[in-house]
Backbone as a chain_set.jsonl record, in Angstrom:
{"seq": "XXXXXXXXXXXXXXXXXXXXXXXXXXXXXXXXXXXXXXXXXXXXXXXXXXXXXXXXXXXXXXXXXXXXXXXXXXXXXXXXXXXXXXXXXXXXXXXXXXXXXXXXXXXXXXXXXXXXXXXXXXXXXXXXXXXXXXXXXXXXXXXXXXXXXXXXXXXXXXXXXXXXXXXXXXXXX", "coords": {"N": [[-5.501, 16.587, -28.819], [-8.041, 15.189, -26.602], [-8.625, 14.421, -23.684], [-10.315, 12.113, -22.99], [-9.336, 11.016, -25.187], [-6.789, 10.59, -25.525], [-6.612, 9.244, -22.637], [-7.686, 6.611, -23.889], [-5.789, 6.313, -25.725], [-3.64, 5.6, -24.128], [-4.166, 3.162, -22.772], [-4.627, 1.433, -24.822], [-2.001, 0.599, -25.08], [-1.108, -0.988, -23.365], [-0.886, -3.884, -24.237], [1.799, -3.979, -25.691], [3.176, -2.485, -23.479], [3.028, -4.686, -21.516], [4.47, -6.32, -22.477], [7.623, -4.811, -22.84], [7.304, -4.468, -20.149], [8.214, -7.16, -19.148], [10.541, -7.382, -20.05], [12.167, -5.961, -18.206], [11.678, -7.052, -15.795], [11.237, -9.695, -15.712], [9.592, -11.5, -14.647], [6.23, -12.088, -14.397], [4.311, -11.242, -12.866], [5.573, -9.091, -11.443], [5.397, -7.293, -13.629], [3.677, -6.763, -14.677], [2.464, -5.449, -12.552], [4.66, -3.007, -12.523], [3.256, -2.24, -15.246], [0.768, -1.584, -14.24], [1.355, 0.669, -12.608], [2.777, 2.278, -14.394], [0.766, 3.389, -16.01], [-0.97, 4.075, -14.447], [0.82, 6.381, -13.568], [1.034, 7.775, -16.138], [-1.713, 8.523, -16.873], [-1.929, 10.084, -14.324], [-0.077, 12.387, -14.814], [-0.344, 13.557, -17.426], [-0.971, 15.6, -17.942], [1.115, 16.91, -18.594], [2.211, 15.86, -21.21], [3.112, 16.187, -23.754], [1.545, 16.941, -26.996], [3.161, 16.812, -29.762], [4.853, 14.881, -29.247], [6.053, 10.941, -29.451], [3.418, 8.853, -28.24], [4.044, 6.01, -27.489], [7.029, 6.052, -26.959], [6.924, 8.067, -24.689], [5.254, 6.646, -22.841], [6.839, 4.284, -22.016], [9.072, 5.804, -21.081], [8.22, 6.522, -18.927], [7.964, 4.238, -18.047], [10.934, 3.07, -17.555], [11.53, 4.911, -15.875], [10.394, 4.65, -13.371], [10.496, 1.568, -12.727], [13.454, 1.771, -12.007], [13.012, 3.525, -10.214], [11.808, 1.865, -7.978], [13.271, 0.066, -8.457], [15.566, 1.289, -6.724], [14.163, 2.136, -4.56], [13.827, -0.109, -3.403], [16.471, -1.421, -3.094], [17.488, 0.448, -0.961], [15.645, -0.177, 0.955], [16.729, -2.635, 1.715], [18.903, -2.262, 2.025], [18.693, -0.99, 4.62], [17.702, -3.015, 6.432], [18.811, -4.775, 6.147], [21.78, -3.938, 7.263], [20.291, -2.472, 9.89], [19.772, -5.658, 10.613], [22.533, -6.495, 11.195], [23.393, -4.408, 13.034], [21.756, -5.254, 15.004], [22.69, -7.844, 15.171], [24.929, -7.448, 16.587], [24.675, -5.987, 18.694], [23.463, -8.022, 20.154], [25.837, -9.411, 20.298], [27.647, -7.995, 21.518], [26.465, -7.707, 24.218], [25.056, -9.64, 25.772], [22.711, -9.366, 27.825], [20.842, -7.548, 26.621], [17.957, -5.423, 26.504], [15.404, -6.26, 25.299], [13.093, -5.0, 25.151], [13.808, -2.285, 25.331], [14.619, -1.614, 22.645], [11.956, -1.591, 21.884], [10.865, 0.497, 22.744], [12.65, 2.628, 21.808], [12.095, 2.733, 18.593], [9.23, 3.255, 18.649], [9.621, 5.54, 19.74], [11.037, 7.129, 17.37], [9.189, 7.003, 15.621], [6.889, 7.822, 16.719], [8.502, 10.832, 16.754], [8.733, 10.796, 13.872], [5.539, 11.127, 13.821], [5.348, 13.427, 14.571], [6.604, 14.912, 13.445], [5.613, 18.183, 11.419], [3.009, 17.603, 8.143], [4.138, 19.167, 6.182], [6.688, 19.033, 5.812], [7.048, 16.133, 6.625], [5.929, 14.612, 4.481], [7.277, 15.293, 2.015], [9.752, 14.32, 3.134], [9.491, 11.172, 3.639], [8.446, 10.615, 1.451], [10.988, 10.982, 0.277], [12.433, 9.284, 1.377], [11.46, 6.837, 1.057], [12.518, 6.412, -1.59], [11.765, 8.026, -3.94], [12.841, 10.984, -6.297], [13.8, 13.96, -5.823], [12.791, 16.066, -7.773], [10.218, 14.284, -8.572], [8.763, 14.453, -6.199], [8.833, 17.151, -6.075], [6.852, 17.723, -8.265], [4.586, 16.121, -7.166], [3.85, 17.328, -5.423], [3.719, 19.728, -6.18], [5.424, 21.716, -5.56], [8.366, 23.848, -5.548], [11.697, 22.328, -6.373], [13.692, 23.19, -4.883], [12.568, 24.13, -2.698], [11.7, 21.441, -1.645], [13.725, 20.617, -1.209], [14.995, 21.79, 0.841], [12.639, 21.114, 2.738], [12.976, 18.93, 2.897], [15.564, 18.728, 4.533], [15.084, 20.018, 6.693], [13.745, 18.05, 7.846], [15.26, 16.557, 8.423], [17.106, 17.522, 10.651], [14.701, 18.582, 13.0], [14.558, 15.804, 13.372], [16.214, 14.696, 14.22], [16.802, 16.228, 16.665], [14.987, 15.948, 18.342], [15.394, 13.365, 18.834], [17.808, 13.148, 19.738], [18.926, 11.873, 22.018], [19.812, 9.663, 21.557], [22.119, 9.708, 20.224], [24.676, 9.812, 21.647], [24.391, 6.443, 22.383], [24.545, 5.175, 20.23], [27.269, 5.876, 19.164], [28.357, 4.079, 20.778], [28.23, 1.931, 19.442]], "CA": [[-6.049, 15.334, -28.343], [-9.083, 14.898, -25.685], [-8.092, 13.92, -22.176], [-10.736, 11.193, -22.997], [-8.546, 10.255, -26.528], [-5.196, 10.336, -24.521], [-6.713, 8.097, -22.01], [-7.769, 5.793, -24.59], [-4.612, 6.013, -26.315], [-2.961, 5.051, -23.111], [-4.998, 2.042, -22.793], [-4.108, 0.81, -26.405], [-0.483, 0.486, -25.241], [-1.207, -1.952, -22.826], [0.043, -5.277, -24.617], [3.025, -3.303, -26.026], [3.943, -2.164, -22.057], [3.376, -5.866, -20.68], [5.787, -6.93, -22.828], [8.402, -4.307, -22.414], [7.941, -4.681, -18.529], [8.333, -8.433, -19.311], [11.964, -7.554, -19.92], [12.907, -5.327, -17.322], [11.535, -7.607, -14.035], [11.665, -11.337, -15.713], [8.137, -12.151, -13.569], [4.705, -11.464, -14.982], [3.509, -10.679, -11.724], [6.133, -7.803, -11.577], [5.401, -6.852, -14.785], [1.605, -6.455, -14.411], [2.119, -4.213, -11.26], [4.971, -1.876, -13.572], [2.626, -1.472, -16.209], [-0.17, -0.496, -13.755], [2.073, 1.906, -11.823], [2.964, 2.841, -15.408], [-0.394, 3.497, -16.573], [-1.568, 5.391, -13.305], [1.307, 7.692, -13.74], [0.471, 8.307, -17.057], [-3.156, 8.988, -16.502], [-1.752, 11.488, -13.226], [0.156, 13.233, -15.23], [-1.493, 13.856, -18.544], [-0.9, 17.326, -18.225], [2.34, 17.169, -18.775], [2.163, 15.078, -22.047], [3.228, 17.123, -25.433], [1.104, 16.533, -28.302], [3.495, 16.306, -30.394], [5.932, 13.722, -28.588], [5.923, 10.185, -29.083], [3.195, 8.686, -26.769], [4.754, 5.141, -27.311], [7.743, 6.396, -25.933], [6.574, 8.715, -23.366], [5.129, 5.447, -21.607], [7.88, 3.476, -22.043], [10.244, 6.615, -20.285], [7.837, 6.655, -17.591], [7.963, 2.301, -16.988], [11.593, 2.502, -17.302], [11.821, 5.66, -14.687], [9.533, 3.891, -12.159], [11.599, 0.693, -12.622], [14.891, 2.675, -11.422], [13.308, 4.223, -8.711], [11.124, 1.08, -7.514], [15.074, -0.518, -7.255], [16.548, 1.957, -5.69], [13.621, 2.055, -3.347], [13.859, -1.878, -2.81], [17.782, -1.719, -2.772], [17.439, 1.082, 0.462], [14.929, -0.601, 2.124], [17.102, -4.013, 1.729], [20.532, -2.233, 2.844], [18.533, -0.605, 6.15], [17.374, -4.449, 6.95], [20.88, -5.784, 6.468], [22.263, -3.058, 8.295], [19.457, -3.136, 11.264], [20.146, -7.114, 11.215], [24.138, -6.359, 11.596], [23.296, -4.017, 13.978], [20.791, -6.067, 16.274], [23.285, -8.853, 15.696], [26.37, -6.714, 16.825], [24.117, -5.53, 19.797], [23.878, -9.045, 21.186], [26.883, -10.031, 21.1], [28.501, -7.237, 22.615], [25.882, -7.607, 25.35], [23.672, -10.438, 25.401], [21.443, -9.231, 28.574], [20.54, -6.52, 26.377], [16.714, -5.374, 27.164], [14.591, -6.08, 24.009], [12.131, -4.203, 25.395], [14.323, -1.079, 25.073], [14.363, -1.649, 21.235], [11.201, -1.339, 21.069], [10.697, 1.979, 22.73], [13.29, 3.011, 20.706], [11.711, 2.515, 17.412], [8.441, 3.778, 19.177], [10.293, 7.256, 19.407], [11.275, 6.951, 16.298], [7.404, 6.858, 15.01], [6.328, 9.411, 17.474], [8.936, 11.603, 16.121], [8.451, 11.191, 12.7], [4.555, 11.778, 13.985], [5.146, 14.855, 15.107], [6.143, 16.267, 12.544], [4.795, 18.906, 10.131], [2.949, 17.084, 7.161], [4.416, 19.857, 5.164], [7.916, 18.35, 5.994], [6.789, 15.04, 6.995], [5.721, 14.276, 3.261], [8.455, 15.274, 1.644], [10.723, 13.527, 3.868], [9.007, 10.018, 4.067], [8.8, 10.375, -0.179], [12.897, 10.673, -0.346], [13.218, 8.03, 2.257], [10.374, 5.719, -0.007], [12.813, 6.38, -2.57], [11.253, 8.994, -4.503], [13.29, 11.974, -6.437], [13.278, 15.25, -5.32], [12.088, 16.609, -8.835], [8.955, 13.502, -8.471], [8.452, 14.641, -4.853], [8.055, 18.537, -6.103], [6.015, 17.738, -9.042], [3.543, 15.527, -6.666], [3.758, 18.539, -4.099], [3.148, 20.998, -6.587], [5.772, 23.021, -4.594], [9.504, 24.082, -6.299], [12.135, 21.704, -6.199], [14.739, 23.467, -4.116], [11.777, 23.967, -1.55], [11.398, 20.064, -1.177], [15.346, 19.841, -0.434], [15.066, 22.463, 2.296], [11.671, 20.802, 3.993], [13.488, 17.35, 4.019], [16.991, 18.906, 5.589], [14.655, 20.875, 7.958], [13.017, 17.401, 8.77], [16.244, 15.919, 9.281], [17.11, 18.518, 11.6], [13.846, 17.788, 13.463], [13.873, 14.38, 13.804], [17.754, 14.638, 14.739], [17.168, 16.809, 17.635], [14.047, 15.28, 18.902], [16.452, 11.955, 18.897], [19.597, 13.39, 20.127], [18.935, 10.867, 23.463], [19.994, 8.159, 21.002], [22.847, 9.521, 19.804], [25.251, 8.418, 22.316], [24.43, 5.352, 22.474], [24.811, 4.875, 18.217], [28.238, 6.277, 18.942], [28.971, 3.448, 21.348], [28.556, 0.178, 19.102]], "C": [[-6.716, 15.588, -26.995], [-8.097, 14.642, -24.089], [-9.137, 11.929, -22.732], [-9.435, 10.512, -24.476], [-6.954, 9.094, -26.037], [-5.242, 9.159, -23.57], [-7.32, 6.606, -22.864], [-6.775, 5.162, -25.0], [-3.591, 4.954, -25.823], [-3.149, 3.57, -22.829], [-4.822, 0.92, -23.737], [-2.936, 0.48, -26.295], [-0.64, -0.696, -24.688], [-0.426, -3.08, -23.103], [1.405, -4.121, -24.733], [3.892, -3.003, -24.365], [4.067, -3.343, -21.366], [4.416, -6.484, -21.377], [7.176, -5.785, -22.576], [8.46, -4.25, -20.746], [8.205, -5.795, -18.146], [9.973, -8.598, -18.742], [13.015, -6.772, -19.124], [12.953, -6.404, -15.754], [11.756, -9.026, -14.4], [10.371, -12.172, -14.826], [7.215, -11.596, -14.198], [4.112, -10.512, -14.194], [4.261, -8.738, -11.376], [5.789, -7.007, -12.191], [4.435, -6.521, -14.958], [1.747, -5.098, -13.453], [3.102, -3.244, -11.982], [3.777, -1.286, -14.197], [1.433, -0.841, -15.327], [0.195, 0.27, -13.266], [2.365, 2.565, -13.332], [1.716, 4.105, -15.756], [-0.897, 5.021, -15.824], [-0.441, 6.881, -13.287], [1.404, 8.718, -14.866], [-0.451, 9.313, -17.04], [-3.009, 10.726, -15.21], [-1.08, 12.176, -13.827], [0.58, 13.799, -17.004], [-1.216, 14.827, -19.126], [0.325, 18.251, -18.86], [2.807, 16.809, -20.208], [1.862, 16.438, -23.217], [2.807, 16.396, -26.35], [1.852, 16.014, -29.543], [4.927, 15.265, -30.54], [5.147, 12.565, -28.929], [5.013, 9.05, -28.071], [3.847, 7.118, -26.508], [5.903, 5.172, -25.907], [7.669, 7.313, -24.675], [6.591, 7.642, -21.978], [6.069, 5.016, -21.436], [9.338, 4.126, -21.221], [9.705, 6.476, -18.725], [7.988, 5.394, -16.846], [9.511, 2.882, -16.555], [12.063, 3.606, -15.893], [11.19, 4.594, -13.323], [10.139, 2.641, -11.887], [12.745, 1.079, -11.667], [14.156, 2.817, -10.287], [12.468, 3.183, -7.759], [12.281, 0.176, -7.62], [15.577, 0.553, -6.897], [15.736, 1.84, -4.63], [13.973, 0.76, -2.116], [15.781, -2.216, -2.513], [18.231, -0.886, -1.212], [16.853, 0.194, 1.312], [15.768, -2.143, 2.559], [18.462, -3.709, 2.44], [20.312, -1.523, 4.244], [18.019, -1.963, 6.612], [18.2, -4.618, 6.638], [21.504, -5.121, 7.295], [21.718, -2.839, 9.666], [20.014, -4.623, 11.746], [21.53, -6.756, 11.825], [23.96, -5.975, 12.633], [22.497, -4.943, 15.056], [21.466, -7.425, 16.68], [24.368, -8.446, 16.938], [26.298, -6.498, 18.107], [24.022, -6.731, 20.543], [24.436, -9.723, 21.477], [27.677, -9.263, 21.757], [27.697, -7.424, 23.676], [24.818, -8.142, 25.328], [22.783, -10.539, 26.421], [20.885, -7.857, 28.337], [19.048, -6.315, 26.353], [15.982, -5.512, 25.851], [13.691, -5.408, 23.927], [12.145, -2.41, 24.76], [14.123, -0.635, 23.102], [13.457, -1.243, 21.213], [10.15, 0.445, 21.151], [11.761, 2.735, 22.178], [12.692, 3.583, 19.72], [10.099, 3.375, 17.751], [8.944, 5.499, 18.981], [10.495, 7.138, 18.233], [10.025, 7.488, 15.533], [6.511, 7.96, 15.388], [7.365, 10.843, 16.712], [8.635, 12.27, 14.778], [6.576, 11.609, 12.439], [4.121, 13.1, 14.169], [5.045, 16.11, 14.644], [5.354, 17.209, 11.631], [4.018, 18.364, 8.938], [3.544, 17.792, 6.412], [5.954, 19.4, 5.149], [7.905, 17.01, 6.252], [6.799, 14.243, 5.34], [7.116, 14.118, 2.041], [9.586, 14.226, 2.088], [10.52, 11.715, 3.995], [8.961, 9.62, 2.341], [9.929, 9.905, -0.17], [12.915, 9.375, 0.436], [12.405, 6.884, 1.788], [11.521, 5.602, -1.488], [12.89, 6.979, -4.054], [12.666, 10.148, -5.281], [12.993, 13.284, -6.084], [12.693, 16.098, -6.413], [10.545, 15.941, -8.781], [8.534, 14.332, -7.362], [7.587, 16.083, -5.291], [6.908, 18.55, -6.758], [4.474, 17.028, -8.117], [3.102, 16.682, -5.606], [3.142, 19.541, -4.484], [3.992, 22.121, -6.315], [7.932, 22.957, -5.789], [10.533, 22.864, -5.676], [13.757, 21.944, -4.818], [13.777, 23.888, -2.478], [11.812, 22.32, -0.59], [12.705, 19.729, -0.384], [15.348, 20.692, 0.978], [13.774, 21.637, 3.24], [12.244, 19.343, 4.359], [15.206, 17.581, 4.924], [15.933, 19.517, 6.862], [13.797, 19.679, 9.012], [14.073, 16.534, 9.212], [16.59, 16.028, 10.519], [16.382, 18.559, 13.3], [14.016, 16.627, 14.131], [15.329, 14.208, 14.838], [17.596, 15.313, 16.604], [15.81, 16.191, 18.735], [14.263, 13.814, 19.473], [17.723, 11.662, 19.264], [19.977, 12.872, 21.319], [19.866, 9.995, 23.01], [21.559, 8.121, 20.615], [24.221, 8.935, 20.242], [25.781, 7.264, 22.231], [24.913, 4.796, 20.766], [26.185, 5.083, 18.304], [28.894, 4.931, 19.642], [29.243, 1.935, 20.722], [29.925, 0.298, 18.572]], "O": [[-6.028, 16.2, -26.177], [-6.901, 14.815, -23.857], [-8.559, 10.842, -22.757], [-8.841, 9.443, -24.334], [-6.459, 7.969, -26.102], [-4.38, 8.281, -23.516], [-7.304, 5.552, -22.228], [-6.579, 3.952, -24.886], [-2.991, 4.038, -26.384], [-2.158, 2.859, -22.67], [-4.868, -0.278, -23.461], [-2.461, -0.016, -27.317], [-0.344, -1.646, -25.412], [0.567, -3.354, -22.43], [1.832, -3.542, -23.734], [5.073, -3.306, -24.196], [5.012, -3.411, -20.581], [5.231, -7.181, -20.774], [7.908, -6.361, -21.771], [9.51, -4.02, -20.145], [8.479, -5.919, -16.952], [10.513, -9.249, -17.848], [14.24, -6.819, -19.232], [13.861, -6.503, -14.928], [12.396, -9.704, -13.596], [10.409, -13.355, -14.487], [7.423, -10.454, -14.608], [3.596, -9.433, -14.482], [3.689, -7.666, -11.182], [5.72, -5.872, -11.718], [4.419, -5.574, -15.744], [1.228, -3.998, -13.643], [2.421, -2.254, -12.251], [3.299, -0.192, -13.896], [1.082, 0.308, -15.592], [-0.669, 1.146, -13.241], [2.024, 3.747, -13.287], [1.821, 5.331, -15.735], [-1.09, 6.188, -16.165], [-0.771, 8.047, -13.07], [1.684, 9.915, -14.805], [-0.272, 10.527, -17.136], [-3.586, 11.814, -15.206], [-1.399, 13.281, -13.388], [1.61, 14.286, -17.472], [-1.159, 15.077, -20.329], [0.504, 19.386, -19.302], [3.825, 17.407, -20.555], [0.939, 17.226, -23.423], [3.371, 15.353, -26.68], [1.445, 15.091, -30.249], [5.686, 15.007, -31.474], [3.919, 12.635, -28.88], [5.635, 8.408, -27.225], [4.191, 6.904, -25.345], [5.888, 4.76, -24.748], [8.443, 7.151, -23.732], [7.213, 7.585, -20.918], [6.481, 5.367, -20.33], [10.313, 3.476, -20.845], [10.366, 6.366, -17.692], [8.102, 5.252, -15.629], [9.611, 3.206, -15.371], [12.817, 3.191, -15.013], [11.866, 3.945, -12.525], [10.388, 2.489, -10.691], [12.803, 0.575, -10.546], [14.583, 2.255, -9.278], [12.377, 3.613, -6.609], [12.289, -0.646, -6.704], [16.743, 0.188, -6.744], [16.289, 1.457, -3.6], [14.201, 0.65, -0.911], [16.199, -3.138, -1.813], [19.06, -1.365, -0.439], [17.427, -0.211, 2.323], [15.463, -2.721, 3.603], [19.06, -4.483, 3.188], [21.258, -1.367, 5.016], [17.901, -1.762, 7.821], [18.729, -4.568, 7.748], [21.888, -5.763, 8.273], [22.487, -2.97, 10.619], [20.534, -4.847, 12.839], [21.586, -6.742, 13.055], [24.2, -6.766, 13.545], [23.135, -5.186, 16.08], [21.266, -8.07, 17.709], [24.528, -9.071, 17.987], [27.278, -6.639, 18.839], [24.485, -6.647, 21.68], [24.279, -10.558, 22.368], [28.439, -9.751, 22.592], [28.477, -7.25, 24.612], [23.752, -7.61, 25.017], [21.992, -11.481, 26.376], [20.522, -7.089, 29.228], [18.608, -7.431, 26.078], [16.081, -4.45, 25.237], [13.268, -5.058, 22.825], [11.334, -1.675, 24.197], [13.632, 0.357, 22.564], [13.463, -0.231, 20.512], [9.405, 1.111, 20.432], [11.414, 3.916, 22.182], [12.613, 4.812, 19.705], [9.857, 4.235, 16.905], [8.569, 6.346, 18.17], [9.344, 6.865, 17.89], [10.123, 8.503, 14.842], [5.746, 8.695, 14.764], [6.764, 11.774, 16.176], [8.406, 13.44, 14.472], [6.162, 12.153, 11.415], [3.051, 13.69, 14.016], [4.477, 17.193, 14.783], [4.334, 16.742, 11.123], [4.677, 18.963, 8.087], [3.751, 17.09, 5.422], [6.384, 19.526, 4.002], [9.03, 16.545, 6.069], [7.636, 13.376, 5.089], [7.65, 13.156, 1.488], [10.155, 13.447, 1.323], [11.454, 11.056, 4.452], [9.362, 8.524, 1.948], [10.18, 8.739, -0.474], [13.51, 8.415, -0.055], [12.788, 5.808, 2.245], [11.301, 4.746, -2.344], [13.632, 6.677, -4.988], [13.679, 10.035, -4.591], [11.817, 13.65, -6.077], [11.984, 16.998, -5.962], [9.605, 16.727, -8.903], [7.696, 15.138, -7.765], [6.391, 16.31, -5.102], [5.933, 19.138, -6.288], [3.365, 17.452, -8.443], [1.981, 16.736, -5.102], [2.34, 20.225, -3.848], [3.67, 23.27, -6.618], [8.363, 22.051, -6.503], [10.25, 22.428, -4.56], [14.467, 21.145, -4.207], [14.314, 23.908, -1.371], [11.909, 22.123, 0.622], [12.869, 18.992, 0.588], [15.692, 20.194, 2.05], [13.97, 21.555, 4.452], [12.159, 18.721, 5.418], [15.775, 16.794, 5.68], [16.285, 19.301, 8.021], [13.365, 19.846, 10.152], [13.937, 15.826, 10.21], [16.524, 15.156, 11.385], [16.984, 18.568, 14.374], [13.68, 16.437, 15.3], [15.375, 13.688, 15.953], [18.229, 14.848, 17.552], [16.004, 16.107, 19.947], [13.562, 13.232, 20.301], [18.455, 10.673, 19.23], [21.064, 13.164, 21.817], [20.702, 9.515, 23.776], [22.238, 7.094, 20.606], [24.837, 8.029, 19.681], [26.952, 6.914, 22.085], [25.741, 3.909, 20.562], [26.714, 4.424, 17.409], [29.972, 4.592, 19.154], [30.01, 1.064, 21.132], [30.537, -0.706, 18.208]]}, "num_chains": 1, "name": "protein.A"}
C-alpha cells in the first residue's frame, strides 16, 4: 500500500474514530480534537504501520494510547496546581507578610533554568514532564530509549543544582 493509499485509508476511518472517541471523552468537542491528534499521529508515523495488521485497529490503539497519556498529562498538570495552590496557601498562612514579589523571581529562575539548558536534554525532559512516555519521547527523538532516561536524569541533575538556593527554603514549609 502507497503512502498516498494509507493516507486515504486513514481518512476513510474518520466517522468510525468520531464515534469511538465519542465514548472515551463524552464531549464532541473532545472527541474531534482525539481523532485529530489521532489522525496526525497516524499520518507521523506511517512508517511504522504493517501491511498486514489491522488498520481499523491500529487507529483505534493509537486514539486509545493518546487518550491515556492526554489523562495522565491533564491528571499531572492538575495535581502540580493543587499542590502549588496548597503550597501558596500554606505559605500565607504560616507568614502572611510574605513578599509576592519573591514568588515570582522564583518561578523566573525556574524558566531561566530550564532555559539554559541543553535542547538535547531540555526536550526530552519537558516531553516526560508534558506527560509523554519515554518509548514516545525516543521514537519522536529518533534517539534509543535508555538514552532519553539518562538525558532527562541528567536534566534533573541540572536543573537541581542550578536550584539548590531553593532548596532550603522547600525544606522549611
Amino acid at each position: 500500500m502507497s503512502v498516498l493509499n494509507l493516507d486515504d485509508e486513514i481518512c476513510n476511518y474518520r466517522s468510525s474514530l468520531e464515534a469511538f472517541a465519542l465514548k472515551f471523552t463524552g464531549d464532541v468537542e473532545d472527541a474531534n480534537d482525539l481523532v485529530q491528534d489521532t489522525i496526525l499521529k497516524a499520518i507521523r508515523y506511517m512508517h511504522l504501520y504493517r501491511k498486514e495488521t489491522n488498520l481499523a485497529g491500529w487507529l483505534c490503539i493509537i486514539m486509545k494510547n493518546t487518550f491515556i497519556n492526554n489523562y495522565r498529562y491533564n491528571v499531572r498538570r492538575r495535581a502540580v496546581v493543587i499542590s502549588t495552590d496548597n503550597l501558596l496557601m500554606y505559605q500565607t498562612q504560616k507568614n502572611s507578610a510574605a513578599n509576592v514579589g519573591e514568588d515570582k523571581f522564583i518561578l523566573k529562575d525556574i524558566h531561566t533554568a530550564l532555559a539554559n539548558l541543553e535542547p538535547e536534554y531540555s526536550t526530552p525532559f519537558l516531553r516526560y514532564f508534558e506527560g509523554y512516555k519515554y518509548h514516545e519521547i525516543a521514537v519522536e527523538m529518533d534517539i534509543p530509549m535508555g538514552t532519553v532516561k539518562t538525558r532527562i536524569h541528567i536534566a534533573r541533575q541540572l536543573l537541581k543544582s542550578q536550584l539548590k538556593m531553593y532548596k532550603s527554603r522547600a525544606l522549611n514549609f
